[in-house]
N, C-alpha and C positions, 0 to 999 in steps of 0.2 A: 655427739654428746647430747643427751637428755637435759632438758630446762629443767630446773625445777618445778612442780606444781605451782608455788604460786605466780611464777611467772607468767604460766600458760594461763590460766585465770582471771591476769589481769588482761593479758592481750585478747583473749576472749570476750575481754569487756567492752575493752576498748573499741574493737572490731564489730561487735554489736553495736554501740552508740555513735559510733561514726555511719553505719548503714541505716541507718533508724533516720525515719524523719521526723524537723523536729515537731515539735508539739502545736504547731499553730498553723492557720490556713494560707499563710503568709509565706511558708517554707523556713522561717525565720525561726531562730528560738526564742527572740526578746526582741519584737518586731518594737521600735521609738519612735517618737516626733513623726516627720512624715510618713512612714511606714507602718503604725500601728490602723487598725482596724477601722476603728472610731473615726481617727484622720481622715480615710479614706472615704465615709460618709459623712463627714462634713463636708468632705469636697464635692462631693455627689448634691450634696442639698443647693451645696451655692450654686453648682452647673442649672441645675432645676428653676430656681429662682431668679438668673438671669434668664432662662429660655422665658420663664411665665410676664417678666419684664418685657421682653419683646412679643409675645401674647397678646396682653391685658393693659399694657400700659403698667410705669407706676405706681403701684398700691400697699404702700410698706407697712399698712397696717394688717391687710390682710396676710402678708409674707413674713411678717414676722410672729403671727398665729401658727402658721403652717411650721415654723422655724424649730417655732417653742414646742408643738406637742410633738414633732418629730425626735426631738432629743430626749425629751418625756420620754415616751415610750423606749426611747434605747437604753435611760435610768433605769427606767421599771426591770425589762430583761435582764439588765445587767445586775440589779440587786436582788434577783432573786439566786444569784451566785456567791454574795456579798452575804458575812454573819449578821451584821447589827443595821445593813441599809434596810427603808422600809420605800415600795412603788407608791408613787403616789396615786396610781388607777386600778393596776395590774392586783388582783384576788389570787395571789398561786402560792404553794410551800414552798421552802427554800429547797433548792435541790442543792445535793452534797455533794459538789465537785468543784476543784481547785483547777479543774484543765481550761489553761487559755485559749486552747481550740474550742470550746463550750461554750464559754463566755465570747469569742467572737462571731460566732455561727446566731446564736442567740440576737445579737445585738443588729445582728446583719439579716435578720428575719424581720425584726422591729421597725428595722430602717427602711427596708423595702414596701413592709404593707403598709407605714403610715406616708410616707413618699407617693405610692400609690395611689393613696387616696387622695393627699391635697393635690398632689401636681399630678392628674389624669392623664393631660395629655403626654406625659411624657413617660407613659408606663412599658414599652419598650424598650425604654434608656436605661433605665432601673434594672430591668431585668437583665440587660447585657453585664451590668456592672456586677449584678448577681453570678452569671455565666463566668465572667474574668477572674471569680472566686471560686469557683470551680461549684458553685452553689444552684439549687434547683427549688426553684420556689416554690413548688409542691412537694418536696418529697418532707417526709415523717414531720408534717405539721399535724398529726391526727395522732401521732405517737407520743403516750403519756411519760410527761417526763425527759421528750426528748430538747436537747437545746434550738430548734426548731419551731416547738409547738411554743417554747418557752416565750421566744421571739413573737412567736405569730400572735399568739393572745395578750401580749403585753401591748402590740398597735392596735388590737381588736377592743381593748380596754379605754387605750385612750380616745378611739374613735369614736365609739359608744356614746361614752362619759362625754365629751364634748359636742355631741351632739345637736342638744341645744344649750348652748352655750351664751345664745344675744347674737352670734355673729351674721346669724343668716343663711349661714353653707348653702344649707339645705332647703331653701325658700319656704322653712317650716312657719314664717309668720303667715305665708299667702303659698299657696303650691303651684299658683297661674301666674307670680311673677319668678322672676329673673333669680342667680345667686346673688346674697349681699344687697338686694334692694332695699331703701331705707324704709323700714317700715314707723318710724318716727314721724314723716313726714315732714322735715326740715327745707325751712326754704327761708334765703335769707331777706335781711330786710334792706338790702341795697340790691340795685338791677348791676348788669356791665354797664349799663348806658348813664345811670343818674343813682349820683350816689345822696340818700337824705338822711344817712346819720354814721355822720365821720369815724364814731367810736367801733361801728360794726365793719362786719366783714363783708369785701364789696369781690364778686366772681368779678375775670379780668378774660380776657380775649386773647387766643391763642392763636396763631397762623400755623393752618396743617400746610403738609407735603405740597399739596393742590394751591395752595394762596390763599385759599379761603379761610375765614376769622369762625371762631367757634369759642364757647365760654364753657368748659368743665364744670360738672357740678360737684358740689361739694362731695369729697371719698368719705366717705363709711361717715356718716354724720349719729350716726347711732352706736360708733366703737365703743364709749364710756357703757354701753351697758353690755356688754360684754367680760362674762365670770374671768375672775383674776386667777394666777395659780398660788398665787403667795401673800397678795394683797388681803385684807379683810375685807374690803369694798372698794371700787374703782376712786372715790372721792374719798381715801383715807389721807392724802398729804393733799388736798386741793389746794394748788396754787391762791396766795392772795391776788385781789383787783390788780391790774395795770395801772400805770397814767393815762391818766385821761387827757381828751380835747381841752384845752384852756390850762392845763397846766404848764409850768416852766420846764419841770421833767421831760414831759412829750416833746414839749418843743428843743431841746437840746438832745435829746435820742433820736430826733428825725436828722436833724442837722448836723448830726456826727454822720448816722447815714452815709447820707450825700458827699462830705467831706471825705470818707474812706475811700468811699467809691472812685471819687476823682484821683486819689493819689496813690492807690494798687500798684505796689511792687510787683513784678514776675514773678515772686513766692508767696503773693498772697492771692493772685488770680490762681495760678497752680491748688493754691488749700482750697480756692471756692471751688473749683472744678471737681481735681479727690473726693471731696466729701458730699458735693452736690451729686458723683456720678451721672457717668452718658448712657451709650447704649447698653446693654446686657447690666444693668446695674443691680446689685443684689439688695440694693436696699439699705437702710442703715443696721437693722438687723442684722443680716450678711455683711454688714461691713466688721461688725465685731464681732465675727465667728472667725471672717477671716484674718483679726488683729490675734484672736484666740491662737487660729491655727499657728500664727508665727510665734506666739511663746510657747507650743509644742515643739516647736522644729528648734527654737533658741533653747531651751531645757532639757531637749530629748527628753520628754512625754512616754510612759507605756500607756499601753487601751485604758488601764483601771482611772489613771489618773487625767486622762482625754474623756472620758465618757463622765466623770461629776465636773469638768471644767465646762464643757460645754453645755450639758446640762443645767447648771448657774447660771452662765452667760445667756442662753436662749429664754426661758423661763424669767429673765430679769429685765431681757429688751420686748419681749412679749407683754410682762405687766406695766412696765416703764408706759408702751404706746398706750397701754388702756388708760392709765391715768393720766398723759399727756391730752388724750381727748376728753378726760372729763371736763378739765380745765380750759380747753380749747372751748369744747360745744356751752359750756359753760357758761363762759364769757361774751364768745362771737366775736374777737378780738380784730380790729382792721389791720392789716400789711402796710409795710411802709409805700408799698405801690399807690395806693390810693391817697397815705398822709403826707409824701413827697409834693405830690400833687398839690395840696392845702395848703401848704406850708410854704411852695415855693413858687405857688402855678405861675408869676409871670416875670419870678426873677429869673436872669441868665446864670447858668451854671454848666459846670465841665462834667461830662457823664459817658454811659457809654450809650450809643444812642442805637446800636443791635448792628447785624453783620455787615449789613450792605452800605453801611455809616462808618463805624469804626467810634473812634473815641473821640467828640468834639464839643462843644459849646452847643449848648440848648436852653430853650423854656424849661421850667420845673415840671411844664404841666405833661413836657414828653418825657420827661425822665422812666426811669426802666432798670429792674435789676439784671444783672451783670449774669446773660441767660441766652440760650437762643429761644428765639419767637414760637418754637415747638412743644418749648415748654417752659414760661416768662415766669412763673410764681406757681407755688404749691396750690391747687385749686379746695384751701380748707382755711377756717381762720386761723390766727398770727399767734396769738398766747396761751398757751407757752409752746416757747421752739421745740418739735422735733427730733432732732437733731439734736440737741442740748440735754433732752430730756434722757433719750435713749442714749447718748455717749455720754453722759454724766451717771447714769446708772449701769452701763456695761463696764465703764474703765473702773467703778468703785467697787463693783462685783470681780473683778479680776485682781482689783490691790485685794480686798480682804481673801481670795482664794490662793492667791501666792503668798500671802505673808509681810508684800511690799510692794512700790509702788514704780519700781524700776521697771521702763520698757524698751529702750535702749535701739527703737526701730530706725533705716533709712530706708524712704520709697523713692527713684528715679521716676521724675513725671514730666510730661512735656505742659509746660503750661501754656495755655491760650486755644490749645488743640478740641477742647469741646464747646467754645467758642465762636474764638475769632477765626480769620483767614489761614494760612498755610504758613504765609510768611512774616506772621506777627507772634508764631511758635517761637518756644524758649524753653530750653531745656533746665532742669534741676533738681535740687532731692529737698526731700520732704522730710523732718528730722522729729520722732516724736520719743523723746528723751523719757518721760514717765507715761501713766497711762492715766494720769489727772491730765498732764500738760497734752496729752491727745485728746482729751474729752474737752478741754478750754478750747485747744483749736478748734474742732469740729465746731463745736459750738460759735466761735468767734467769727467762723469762715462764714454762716449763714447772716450773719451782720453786714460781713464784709461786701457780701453778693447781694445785699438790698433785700435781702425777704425777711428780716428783720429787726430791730428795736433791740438796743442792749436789754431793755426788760425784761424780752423775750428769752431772750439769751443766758443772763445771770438765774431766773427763774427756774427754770426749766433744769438748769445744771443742780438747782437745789432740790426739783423734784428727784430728778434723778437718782441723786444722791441718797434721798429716803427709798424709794423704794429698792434702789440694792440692799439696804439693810435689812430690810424686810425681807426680801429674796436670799438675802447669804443666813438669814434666822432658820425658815422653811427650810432651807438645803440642809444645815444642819439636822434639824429634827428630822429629816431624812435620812441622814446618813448615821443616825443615832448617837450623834455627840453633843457636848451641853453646847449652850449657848457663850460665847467669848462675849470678852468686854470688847464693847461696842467703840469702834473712833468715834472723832467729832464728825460732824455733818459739815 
């Protein structure tokens, strides 16, 4: 018996579109959450940024530069696929294509070259990750119009363009020094040895690998001048003065301090360690790319909607550190390291007194934040926190990009583990319910771990707070929508 025509027509369809691959380089039709494109170089960056952590040392200012314009340019690429987005570097026409295979070829040329450049040495890592997409980093980047060339000039743009930026990259201030040297020539006005003015910031003494004592000098003391991408000027929300020496303020933020520190539950050494990070640490930058990645994986994310989220997020903890160091260099603010000391140098108190000690009864004047001796306190001044500044601006950047402020995460983490001994490890989870109340803790654990002063802390989460708004303004006029009513701060 003969089918009828349209039978045979449909099965002909059918039989076509089940042989057909699908449309993405994924093999995927509607690659989500962790399987989309974008996801996959964000994972690539944070790999990157740990390897340059164990490199270079600690430098979250300079990683979260590297963080921001790598996402940049994967905006840029991506919007030139996009009607009403506008790159923020990237000069090219819109190209007229709806194909998700396009738009992630693109995005994965951008990701590559501007990877390449900040994290060098890791330009064989990149390029396998290239390979595993079945992708050749040479081929039709010279071809007009192809989503290749699209990708390659949209990193070529932002490279460019940030150039000279203030950061130094490129030791464009002196060509006979080093990358990143301070060319400000900052130098503080306390030694490690004698400290003559309480209010400043005093370098502190580190024990390397070998035993031997070594004093850090201050990271990037010249970040505040350093172009914003969203900011109007690095000093546009500058933090007000701290407390000062002689005041009641100071004196009851130093002595809560101390107080915390003595009475650290296992969930709150566990939040100092989390958020302080050990070895391969990505930073706090990478720490909220990878809070980002998990409301990809909890929403099931496609690329379109991965590539302006991280985008926001990157470009928000990027301008976040530049204004965090305005305020910082600014001030010259001292650590509680130095004001524990002042405050308590010859009363007895319960601390933790570092590895080979444990937790006991001491002088004020050996007191010590809650650290190993590799790495005792951040080698930069105290106001405003870091940490506070950057997770009070990425968690606001993420409520105003979702709509809400729900984050609904749990982390399993051994607490004591980047600390203490073996056998003072404690297991537990980590519970961070909104993404304000993850931005409070973040911020609260650097109180709790002695590197700093509630000042430091509520500050810092207000800086924050302004400059996402300033950052989710920018994104919009990016992505060519009006501006929304603004929350409260």
């Amino acid at each position: 018996m003969k089918l009828p025509k349209f039978f045979l027509a449909c099965l002909l369809l059918c039989l076509c579109q089940c042989s057909s691959k699908p449309d993405s380089i994924t093999g995927q039709p509607n690659p989500l959450g962790a399987d989309n494109i974008a996801y996959y170089w964000a994972a690539v960056a944070l790999e990157a940024t740990a390897l340059d952590t164990e490199r270079f040392a600690p430098r979250p200012t300079i990683t979260s530069r590297y963080l921001g314009l790598i996402f940049t340019a994967v905006f840029d690429a991506w919007s030139t696929y996009h009607t009403t987005a506008t790159p923020v570097y990237l000069k090219h026409p819109k190209v007229q294509s709806d194909r998700l295979k396009d738009k992630e070829i693109a995005i994965s040329y951008a990701a590559y070259y501007t990877l390449r450049e900040y994290y060098y040495a890791d330009s064989s890592l990149f390029k396998s990750k290239m390979k595993a997409l079945g992708l050749d980093p040479l081929q039709h980047i010279e071809r007009e119009g192809s989503p290749q060339r699209v990708g390659y000039l949209a990193a070529m743009a932002v490279i460019q363009a940030r150039k000279h930026d203030g950061a130094n990259q490129y030791s464009e201030a002196a060509p006979s020094k080093p990358p990143y040297f301070d060319y400000t020539n900052y130098k503080p006005v306390n030694t490690p040895d004698i400290n003559t003015d309480l209010n400043r910031w005093q370098p502190k003494y580190f024990r390397g690998a070998d035993s031997s004592l070594f004093a850090p000098k201050c990271l990037t003391p010249f970040w505040q001048k350093v172009t914003p991408i969203s900011l109007d000027s690095p000093d546009q929300f500058r933090s007000p003065p701290p407390p000062y020496v002689g005041s009641e303020q100071l004196k009851k933020e130093v002595e809560e301090v101390v107080a915390l520190q003595a009475n650290m539950s296992p969930e709150e050494k566990g939040l100092v360690e989390f958020m302080r990070d050990g070895p391969q640490s990505v930073q706090q930058a990478g720490h909220w790319l990878m809070f980002a990645q998990k409301v990809s994986e909890r929403d099931q994310h496609d690329l379109d909607t991965d590539v302006k989220m991280y985008f926001l997020n990157q470009i928000t903890a990027m301008d976040a550190f530049i204004a965090s160091w305005d305020t910082k260099m600014f001030y010259d603010y001292a650590r509680p390291y130095a004001l524990v000391h002042h405050y308590f140098k010859d009363q007895d108190i319960w601390g933790w007194g570092g590895y080979n000690t444990g937790w006991t009864n001491l002088k004020g004047s050996q007191w010590r934040p809650y650290s190993p001796e590799v790495f005792l306190c951040p080698p930069f001044p105290s106001y405003v926190s870091g940490h506070s500044t950057i997770s009070g601006a990425c968690a606001e950047a993420l409520r105003l990009f979702k709509g809400s402020d729900y984050f609904g995460i749990s982390v399993p983490f051994t607490a004591g583990s980047l600390t203490e001994p073996k056998e003072e490890w404690q297991e537990i989870v980590l519970h961070f319910p909104s993404f304000s109340q993850a931005a409070e803790m973040a911020g609260m654990s650097r109180v709790l771990g002695g590197y700093h002063i509630q000042s430091d802390n509520t500050e810092g989460l207000i800086l924050g707070r302004k400059v996402a708004q300033q950052a989710y303004a920018f994104y919009l006029s990016k992505m060519g929508e009006k501006p929304r009513v603004k929350s409260p701060i």
